[in-house]
ROTI-356750 format. One record per residue: residue in three letters; y, z, x of N, C-alpha, C in turn. Coordinates in steps of 0.2 Angstrom, whole numbers, plus 5000, padded with zeros to 4 digits. Atoms other than C-alpha are relative to their C-alpha. Example, Ala and Ser with C-alpha at 12.3 -4.5 7.8 and 13.67 -1.06 7.14 Angstrom:
ALA499450005004497850395062500650005004
SER499449994996499550365068500550034996
This chain:
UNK500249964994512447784976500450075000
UNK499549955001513747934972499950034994
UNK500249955004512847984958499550015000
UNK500749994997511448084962499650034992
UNK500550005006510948124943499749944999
UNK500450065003510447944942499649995004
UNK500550004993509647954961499450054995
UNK500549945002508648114953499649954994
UNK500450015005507948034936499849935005
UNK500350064996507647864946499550035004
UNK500749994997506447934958499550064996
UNK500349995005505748034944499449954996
UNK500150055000505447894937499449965002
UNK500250034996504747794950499250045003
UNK500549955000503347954952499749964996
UNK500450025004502847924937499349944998
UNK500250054998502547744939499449985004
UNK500849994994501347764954499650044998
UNK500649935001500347914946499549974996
UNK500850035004498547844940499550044999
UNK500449955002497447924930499250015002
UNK500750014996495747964939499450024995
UNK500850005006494047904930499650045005
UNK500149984997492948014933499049965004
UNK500850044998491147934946500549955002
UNK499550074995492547784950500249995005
UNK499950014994493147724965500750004998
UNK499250015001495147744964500049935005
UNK499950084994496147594970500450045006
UNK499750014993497147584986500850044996
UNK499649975001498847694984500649935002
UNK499850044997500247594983500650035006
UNK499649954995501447614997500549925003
UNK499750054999502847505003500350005008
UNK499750004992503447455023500850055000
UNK499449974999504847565030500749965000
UNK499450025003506147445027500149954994
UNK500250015007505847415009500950014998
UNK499049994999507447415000499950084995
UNK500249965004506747574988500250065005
UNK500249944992506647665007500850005000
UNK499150024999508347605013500450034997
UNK499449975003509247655000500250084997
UNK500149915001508647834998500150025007
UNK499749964993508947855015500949995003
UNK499250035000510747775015500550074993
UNK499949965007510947894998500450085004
UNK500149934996510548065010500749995004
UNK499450014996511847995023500650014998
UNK499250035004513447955013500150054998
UNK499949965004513248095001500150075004
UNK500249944997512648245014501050034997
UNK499149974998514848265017500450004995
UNK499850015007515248255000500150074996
UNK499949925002515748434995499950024993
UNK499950035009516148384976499550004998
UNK500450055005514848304973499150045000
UNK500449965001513448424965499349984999
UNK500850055001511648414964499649975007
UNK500450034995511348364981499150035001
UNK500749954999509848494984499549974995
UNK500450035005509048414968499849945002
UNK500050094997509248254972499650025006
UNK500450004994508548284988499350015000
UNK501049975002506648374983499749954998
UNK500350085003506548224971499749945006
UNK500150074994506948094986499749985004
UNK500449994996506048174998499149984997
UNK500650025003504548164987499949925000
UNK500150075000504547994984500349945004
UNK500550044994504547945000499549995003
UNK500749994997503148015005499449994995
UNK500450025003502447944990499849945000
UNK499950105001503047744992499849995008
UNK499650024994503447745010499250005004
UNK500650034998501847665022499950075007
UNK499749964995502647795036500650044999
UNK499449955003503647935029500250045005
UNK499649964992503648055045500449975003
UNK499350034999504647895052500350014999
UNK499249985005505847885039500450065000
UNK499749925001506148075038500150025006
UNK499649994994506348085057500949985002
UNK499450024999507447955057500650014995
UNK499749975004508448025042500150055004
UNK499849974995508748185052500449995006
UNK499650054993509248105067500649975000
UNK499250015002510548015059500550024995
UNK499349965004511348165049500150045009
UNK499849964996511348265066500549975005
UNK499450024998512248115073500849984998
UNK499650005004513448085060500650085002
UNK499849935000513748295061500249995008
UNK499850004994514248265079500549985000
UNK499350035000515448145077500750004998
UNK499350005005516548175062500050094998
UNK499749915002516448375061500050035005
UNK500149944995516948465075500550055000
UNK499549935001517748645076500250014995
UNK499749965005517848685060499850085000
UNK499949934997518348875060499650044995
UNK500649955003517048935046499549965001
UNK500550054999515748805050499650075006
UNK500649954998513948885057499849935007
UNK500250064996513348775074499550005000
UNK500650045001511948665073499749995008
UNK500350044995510548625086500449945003
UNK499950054997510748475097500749974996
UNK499550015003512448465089500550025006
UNK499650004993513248515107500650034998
UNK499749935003514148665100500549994996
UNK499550035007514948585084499950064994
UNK499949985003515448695072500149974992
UNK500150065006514648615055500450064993
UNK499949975008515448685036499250024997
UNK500649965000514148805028499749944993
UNK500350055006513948685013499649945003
UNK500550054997513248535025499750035001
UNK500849964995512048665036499850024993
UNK500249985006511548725016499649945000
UNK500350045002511048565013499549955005
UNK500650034994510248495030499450055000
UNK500549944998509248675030499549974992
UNK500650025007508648615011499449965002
UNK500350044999508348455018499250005004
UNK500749974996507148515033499650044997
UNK500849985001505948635023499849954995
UNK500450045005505748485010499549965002
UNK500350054994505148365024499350055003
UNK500749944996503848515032499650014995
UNK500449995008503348545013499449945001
UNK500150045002502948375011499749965005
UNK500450004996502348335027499150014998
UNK500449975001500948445025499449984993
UNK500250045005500548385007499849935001
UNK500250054999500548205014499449995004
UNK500449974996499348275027499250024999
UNK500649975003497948365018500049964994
UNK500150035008498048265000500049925000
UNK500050074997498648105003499549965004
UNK500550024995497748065020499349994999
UNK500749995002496248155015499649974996
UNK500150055002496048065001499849945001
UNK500150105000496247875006499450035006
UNK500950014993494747945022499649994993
UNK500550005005493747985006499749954996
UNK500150045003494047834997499649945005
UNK500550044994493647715011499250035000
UNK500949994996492147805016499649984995
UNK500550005009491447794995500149925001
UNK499950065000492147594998499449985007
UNK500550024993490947585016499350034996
UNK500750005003489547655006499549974994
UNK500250055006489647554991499849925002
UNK500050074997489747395002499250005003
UNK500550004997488247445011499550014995
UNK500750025006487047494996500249914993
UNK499950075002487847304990499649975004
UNK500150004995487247255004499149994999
UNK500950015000485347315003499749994992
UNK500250035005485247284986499949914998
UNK500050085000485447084989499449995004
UNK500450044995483947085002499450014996
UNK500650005004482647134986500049934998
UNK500350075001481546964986499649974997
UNK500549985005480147014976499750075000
UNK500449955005479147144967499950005006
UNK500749984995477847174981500650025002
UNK499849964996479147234992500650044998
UNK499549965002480247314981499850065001
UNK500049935000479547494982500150015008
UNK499750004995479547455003500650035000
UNK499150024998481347415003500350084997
UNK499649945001481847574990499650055004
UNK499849944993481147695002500249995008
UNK499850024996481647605017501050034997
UNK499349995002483447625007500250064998
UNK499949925004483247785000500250035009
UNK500049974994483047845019500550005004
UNK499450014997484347755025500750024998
UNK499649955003485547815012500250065000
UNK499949944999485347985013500250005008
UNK500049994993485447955032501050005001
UNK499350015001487247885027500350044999
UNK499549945005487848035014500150025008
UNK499849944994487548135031500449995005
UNK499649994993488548055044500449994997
UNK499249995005489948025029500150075002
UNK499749935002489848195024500350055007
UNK499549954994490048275044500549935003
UNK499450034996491348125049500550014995
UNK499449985005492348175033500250095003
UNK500049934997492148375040500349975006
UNK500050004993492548325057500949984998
UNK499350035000494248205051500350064996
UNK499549945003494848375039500050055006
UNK499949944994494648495056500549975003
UNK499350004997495748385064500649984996
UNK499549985005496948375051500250065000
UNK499649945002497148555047500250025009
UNK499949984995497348575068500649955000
UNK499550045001498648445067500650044997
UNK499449955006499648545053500150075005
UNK499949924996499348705063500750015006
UNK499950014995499948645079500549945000
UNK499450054994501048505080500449974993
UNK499650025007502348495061500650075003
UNK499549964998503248665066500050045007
UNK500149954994502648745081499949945005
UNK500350054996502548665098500649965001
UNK499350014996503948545106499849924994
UNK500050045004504248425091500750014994
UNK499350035003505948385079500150074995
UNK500049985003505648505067499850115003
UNK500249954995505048655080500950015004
UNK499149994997506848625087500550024997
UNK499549985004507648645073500450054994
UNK500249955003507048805066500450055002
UNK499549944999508248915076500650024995
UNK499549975005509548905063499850024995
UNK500349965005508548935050499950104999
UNK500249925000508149095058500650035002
UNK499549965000509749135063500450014993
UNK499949955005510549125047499750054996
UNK500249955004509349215038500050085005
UNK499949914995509349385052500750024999
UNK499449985002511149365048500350014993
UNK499650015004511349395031500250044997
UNK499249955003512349535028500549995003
UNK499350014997513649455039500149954997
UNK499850065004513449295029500250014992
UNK499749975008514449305013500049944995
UNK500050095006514049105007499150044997
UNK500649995004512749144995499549954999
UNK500450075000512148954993499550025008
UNK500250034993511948945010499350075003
UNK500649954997510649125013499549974995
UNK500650015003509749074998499749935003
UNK500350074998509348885003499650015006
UNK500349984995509048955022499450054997
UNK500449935001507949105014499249954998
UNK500850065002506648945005500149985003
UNK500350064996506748825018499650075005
UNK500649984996505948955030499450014995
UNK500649985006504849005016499549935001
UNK500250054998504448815018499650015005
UNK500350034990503948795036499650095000
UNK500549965001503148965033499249974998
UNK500750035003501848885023499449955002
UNK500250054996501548755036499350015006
UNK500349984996500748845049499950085002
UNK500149935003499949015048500450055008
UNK499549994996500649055065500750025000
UNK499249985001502249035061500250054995
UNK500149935006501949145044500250055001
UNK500349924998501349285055500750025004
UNK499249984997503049265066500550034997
UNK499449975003504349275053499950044994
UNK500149975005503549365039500550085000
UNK499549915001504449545044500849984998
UNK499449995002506049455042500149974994
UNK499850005007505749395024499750054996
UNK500049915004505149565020500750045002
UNK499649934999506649645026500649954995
UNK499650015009507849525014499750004994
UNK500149995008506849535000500150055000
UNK499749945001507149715002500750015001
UNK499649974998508849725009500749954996
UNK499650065003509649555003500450034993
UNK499749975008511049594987499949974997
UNK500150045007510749444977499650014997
UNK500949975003509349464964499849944999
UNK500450054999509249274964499749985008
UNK500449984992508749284982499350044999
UNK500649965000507649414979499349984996
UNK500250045007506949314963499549955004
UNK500350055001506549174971499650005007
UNK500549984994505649254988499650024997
UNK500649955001504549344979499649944996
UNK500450084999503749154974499849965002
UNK500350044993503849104990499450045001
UNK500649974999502749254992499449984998
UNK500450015005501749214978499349955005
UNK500250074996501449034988499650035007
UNK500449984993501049105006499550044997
UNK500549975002499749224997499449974999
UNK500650045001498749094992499749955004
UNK500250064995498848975006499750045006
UNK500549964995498549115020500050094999
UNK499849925001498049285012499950055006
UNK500149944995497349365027500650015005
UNK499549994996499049365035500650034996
UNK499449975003499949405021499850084996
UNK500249945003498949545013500250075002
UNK499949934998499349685022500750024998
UNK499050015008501349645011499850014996
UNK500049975009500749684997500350044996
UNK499549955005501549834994500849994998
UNK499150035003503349744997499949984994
UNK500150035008502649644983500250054993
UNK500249935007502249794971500650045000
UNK499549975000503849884976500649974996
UNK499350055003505049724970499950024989
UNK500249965006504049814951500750054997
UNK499449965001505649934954500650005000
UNK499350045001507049824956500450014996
UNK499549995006508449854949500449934994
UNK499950095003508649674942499549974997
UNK500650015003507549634928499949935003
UNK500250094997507449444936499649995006
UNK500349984996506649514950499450004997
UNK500649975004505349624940499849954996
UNK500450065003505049474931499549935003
UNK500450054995504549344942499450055004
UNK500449954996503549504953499450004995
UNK500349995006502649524934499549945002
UNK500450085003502149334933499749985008
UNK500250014994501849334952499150055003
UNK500649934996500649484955499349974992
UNK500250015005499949424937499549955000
UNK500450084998499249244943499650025007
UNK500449954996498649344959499550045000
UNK500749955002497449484952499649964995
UNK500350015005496949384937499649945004
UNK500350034996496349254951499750025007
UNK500349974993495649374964500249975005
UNK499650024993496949324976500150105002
UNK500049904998497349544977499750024997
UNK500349955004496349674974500450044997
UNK499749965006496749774961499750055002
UNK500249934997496849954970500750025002
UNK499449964997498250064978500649974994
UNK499350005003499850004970500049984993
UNK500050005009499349964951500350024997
UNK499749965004499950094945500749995000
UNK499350034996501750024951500049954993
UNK500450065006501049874937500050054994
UNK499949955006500650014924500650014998
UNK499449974999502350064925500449984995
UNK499650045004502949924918500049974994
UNK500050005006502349934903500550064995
UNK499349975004503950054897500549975005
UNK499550044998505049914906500550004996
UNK499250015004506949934898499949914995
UNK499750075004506749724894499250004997
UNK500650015007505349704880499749955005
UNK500350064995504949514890499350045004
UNK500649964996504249624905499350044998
UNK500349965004503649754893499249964998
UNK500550055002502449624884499749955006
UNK500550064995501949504900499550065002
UNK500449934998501149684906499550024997
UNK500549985002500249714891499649964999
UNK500350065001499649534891499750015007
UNK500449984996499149564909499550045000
UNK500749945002497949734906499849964994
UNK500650035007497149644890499749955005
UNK500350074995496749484903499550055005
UNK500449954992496049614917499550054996
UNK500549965005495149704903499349964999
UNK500350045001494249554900499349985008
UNK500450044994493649534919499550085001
UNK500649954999491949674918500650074999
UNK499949945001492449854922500950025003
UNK499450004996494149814930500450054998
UNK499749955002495149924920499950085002
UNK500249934999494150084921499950015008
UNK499849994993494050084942500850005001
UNK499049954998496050094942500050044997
UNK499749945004496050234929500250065003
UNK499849944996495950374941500550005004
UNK499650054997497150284952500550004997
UNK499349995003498350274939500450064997
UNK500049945004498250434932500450045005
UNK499849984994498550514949500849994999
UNK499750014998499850424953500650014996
UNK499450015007500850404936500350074998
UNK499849935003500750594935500350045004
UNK499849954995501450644952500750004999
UNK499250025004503450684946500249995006
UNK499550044995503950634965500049914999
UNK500050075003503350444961499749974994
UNK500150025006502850434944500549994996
UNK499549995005503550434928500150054995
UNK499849945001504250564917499450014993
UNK500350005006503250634902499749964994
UNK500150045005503450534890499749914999
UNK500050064999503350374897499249995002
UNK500950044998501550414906499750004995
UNK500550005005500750474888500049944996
UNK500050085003501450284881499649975005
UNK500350044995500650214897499450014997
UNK500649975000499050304896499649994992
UNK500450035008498750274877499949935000
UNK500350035002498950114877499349975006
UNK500550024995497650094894499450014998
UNK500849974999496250204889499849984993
UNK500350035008496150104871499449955002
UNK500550044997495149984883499450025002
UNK500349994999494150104888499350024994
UNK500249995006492750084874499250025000
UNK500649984998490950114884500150095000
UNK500149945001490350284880499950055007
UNK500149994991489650324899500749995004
UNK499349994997491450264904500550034999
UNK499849945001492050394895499950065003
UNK500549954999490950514900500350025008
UNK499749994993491350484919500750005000
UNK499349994999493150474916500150075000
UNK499949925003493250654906499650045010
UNK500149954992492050734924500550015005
UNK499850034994493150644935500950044998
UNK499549945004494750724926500150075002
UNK500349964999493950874926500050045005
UNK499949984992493950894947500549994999
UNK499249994998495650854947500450034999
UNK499549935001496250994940500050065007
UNK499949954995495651064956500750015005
UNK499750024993496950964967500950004998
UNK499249985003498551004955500550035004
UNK499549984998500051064960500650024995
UNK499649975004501251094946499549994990
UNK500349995006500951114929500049944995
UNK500050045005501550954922499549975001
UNK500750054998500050864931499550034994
UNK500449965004498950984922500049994992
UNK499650045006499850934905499649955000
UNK500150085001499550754909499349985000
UNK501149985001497550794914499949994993
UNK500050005006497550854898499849974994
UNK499850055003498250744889499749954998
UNK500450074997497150594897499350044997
UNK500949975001495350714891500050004994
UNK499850015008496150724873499849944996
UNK500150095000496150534873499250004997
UNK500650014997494450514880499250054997
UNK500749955004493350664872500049994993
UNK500050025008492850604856499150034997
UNK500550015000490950644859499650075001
UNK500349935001489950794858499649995010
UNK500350024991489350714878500650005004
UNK499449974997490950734883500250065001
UNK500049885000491250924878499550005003
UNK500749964997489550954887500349985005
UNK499449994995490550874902500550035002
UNK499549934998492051014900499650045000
UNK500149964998491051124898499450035006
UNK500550014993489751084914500750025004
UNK499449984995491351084922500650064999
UNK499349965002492351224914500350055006
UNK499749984993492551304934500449975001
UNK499550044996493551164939500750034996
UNK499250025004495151204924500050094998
UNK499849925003494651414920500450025001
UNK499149984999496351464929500349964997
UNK499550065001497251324920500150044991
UNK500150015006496651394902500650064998
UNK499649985002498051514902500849984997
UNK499450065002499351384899499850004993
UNK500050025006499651364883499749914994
UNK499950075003499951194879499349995003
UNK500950024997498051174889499850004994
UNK500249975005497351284876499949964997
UNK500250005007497851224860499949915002
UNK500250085003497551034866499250005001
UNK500750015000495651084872499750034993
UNK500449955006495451204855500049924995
UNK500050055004496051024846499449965000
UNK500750054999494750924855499450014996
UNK500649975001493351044852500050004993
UNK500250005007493651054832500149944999
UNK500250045003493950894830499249965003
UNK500850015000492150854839499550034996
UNK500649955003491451004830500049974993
UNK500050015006491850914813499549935001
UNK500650075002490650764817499450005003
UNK500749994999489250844825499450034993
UNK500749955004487450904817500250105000
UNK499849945000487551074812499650025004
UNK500149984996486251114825500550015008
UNK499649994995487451084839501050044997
UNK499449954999488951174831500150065003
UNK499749924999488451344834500149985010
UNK499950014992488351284854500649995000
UNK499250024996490051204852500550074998
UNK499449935001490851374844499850045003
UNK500149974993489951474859500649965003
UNK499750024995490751364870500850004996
UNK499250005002492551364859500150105001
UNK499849924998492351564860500150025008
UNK499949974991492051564879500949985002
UNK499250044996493851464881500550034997
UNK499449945001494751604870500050055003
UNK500149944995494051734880500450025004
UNK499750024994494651654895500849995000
UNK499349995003496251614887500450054999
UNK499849955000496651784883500050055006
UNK499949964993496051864899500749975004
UNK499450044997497351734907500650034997
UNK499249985003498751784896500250075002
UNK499649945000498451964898500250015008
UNK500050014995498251944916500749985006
UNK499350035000500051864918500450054998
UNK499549945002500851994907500050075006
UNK500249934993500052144920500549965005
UNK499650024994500952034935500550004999
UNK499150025002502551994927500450094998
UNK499649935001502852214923499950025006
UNK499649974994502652254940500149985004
UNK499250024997504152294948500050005006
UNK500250034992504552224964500450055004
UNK499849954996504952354977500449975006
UNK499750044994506252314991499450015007
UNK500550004993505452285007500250035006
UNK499849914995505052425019499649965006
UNK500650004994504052415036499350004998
UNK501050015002502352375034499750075005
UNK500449964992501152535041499349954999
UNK500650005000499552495046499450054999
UNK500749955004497952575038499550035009
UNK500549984995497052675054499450024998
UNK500749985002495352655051499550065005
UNK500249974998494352775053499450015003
UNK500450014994493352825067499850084999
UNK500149925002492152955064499750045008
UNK500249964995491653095076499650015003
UNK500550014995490753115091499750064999
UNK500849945000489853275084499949984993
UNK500350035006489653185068498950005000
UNK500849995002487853145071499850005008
UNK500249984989487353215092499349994999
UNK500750014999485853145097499950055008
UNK500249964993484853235112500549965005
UNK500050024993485553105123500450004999
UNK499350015001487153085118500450095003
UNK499849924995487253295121499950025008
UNK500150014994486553265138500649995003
UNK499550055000488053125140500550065001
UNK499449985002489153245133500250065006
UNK499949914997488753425143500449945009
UNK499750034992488953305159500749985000
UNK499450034999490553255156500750065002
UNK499649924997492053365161500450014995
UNK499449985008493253355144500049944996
UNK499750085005493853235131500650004999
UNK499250025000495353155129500150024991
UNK499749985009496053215109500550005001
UNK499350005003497253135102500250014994
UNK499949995005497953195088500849954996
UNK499750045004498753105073500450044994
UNK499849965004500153195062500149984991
UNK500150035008499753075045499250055001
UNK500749965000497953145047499950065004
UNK500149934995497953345054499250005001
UNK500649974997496053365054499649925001
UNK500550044999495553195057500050005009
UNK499950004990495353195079499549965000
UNK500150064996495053045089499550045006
UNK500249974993493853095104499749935000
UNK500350064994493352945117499850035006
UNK500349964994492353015131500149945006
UNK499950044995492752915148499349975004
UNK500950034997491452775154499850035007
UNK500249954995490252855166500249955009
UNK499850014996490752815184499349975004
UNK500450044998489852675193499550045008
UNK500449964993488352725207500249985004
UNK500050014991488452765225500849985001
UNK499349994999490652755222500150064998
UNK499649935003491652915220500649984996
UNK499450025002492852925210500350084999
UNK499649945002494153065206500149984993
UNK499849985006494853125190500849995000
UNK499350014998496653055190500350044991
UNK499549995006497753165177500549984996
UNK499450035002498953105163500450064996
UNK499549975006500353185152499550004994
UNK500450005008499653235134500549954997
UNK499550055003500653095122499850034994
UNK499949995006500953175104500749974997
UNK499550045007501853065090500250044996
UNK499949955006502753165080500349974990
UNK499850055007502953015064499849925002
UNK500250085001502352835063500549975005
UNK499450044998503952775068500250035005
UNK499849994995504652785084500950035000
UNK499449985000506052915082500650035004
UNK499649994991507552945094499950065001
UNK500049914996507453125106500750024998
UNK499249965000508753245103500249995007
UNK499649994993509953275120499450065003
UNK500549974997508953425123499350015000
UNK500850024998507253365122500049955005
UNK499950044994507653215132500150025007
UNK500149974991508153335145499550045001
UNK500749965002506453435141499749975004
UNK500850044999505653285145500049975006
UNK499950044990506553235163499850035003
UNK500049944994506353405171499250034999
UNK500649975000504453415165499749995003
UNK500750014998503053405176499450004997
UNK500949995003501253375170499750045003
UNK500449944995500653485185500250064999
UNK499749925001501753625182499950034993
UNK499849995008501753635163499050044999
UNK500849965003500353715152499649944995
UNK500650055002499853555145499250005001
UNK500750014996498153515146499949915003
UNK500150054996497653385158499649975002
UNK500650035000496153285156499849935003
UNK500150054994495353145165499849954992
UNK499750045005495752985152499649925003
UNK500050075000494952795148500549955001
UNK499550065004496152655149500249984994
UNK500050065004495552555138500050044993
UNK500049935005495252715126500750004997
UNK499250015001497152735127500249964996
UNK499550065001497852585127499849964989
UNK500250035005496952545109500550064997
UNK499649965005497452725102500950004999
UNK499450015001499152695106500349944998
UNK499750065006499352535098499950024993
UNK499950015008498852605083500750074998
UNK499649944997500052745087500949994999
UNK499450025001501352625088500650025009
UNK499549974996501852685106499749955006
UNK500350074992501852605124499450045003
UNK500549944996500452635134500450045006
UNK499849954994500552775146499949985006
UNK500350014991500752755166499750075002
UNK500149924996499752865176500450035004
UNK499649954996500352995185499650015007
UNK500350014990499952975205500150085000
């Protein structure tokens, strides 16, 4: 009893014994399964009890996945058994452990402060039983409905085969039985649909949610693990971290509730075994409820980063069995996957390139990420450095081997030089059309597109990687199409040398300090520029014109004649000051101008004094640089 390595290989063991091999068109026999106080039952539940408080004694968690299992394997009524298992550890934990000063307190345990090693080990216990549940549920169950139903149909075409009496009514009876038979498969086939709808409502609704033993005693679970940068037992966050993971998988519900807080320790949690073995829980929830978990994917993609190759390895074999079975599309975060092909641990390195060769295999998959990766892998805020994307990208585009898929790559390339931003992008474009142009249909695609990269050909490194391209194409075409392709290699030196020179002119002139910006006053031509009759008409009626003069332009004069005054009102002629700028800039009065300019009147003075636009003004004087003038009452 106290040695749970022999409990472990024993119910090992004992699996094996009951697993039988399925012929296939047979009718399986009857599973065996033994009454709840069996002595096989009993003593594996006497084994849990005794052993739980047993500090020493190692291996219980092991022991336990085993035991649980083949209960649910033998036992006639395992939910029984494993309630009552429960039941009387939470009693047991009430009795003989109270206030221990690092102990975590348990449910219905009436504020008992349990050792973190039991709660490690009762938390184990509870996701095993929810696991296993569930499994007992949909497999088992379903099963033995299925086998019966194929034993009620067998019995019944036994049945109408015994009332065949003679020939003459043999063809009767087989269509009489044919009809009846088929009438059967139908009401099996929707009483079998009908008993798996209430089973999967069963598992949704009444195993972890809902007011039932295991619903109860989910609180701890969720409390250690929202605690676990205050929990420093390591055993104890990892066990709690899979048992919800368990009881996750049980009911999508409950999935959709805690999944924020097993995305926030696999990112936040420090162990790498923790983080390791969450991201297979992930793996798990993905395939049982993707539409709940999918929207996680990029945590997934991000564990890629990890600083702990034991993470990135399992993230590898995890995201690996996921796209290669259309559980994830393979879009947005790939290139995170790309990455990993210059992984520091060779292992990684190699699962990655065994990965792209498999996804190679599934139609065009490859070449729909290329853009996609290219992008991303060349952006230096989240890519990779130089070096590392031209290893990536060599060995990716060795897959690309359709001629057409070339073709649209190099175009698609091509526009992206629009959307660049630094030069290395530019480089790495490059670099990727180098690969990819092999084909005199390709160069007809640079050169259809040579607008998208014309500013780019001043680069050097551009240049001589497009002059390479173009000669090594030019060595395997027809001579009829060389002299097109050395046209088009002259246009790209052309252009190359315009840019270069074009750099050099910007780079010699010198940069002046920064002075006040003037403004250019555009010119406004004369009102005796071109006088029409009616305009002289206009003009004789009017009584003056406002001229203002500008001391950058002596002979250039402004005149704006004032809008005519509306019918059947009178209007006066109200006078203003003349306003003369003596310089652009607004420069200080001397003492005695300023007092020039207090004691002057406009009425008394010999200025001239004209009748004045507003709106005329108020423009000249902006460009003038001065305030507008008030009138003078």
């Amino acid at each position: 009893r106290h040695d749970l390595s022999l409990v472990l290989h024993t119910c090992n063991t004992l699996l094996k014994l009951v697993t039988e091999e399925k012929v296939k068109g047979a009718i399986p026999s009857a599973p065996l399964r033994f009454p709840m106080k069996h002595d096989i039952i009993t003593n594996l539940v006497d084994i849990h009890i005794t052993t739980i408080f047993e500090m020493n004694n190692s291996g219980w968690i092991s022991m336990t996945n085993s035991a649980i299992k083949t209960i649910y394997r033998l036992s006639e009524h395992p939910d029984q058994v494993c309630s009552e298992l429960i039941m009387e550890i939470i009693s047991r934990v009430s009795q003989d452990h109270i206030n221990k000063p690092d102990g975590v307190e348990m449910p219905m345990t009436s504020g008992v402060l349990v050792p973190t090693f039991i709660v490690a080990r009762f938390l184990s216990l509870l996701g095993q039983i929810a696991l296993w549940q569930v499994i007992h549920l949909e497999v088992h169950i379903v099963n033995e409905i299925k086998r019966r139903q194929r034993l009620l149909e067998e019995k019944k075409l036994n049945k109408g085969r015994k009332r065949k009496s003679t020939m003459s009514r043999l063809s009767t009876v087989s269509r009489i039985e044919s009809g009846v038979d088929d009438d059967m498969g139908m009401v099996c086939g929707s009483a079998e649909d009908v008993e798996a709808d209430y089973i999967r409502d069963v598992v949704e609704r009444e195993i972890v949610t809902g007011d039932n033993l295991l619903s109860k005693l989910k609180p701890i679970m969720l409390k250690v693990c929202s605690e676990f940068h205050l929990n420093h037992d390591t055993t104890l966050r990892s066990v709690a971290s899979i048992a919800l993971a368990k009881l996750m998988l049980v009911s999508s519900q409950c999935c959709m509730d805690n999944l924020p807080l097993l995305f926030k320790i696999l990112e936040c949690d420090p162990e790498p075994a923790i983080r390791g073995n969450l991201i297979i829980a992930f793996g798990d929830l993905m395939v049982r409820f993707p539409n709940q978990v999918a929207p996680g994917t990029k945590n997934l993609y991000a564990r890629l980063r990890d600083e702990s190759s034991h993470v990135r390895k399992n993230t590898v074999n995890v995201l690996t069995h996921l796209i290669l079975n259309d559980m994830v599309q393979v879009k947005g975060q790939i290139s995170e996957m790309a990455a990993c092909i210059v992984d520091p641990d060779d292992t990684i390195a190699s699962m990655t390139k065994r990965f792209f060769l498999e996804l190679s295999k599934k139609g065009n998959s490859v070449y729909n990420i290329m853009p996609d990766v290219i992008s991303r892998l060349s952006d230096p805020d989240v890519g990779v450095n130089s070096d590392d994307f031209r290893v990536i990208l060599k060995y990716l585009l060795n897959f690309i081997q359709k001629d057409k898929q070339a073709e649209s790559l190099v175009e698609k390339l091509c526009h992206r030089f629009r959307t660049t931003k630094s030069d290395r992008q530019n480089h790495d474009l490059i670099y990727c059309i180098s690969l990819l142009a092999n084909t005199e249909k390709c160069l007809q695609k640079l050169q259809d597109n040579l607008t998208c990269y014309a500013d780019k050909l001043a680069d050097d490194t551009i240049y001589t990687t497009l002059s390479s391209v173009i000669g090594k194409v030019k060595k395997a075409v027809k001579p009829d199409l060389r002299v097109l392709i050395e046209e088009f290699e002259a246009r790209i030196e052309q252009m190359h040398m315009k840019g270069m020179e074009d750099e050099v002119i910007t780079s010699n002139i010198p940069e002046h300090p920064k002075t006040k910006s003037k403004r250019t006053k555009p010119s406004v031509p004369s009102v005796s520029a071109a006088v029409t009759p009616r305009r002289r008409q206009q003009r004789n009626k009017k009584t003056a014109a406002a001229v203002y003069s500008s001391p950058d332009d002596d002979d250039e004069v402004f005149q704006k004649t004032p809008a005519p005054p509306a019918r059947g009102r009178k209007t006066r002629n109200r006078p203003i000051a003349t306003i003369d700028s003596s310089s652009e800039e607004d420069a200080p009065f001397s003492d005695a101008e300023n007092q020039d300019k207090e004691n002057s009147n406009p009425y008394n003075s010999g200025d001239t004094i004209t009748p004045f636009n507003n709106k005329v003004v108020s423009r000249v004087c902006r460009r003038q640089r001065l305030h507008t003038p008030t009138r003078v009452e």
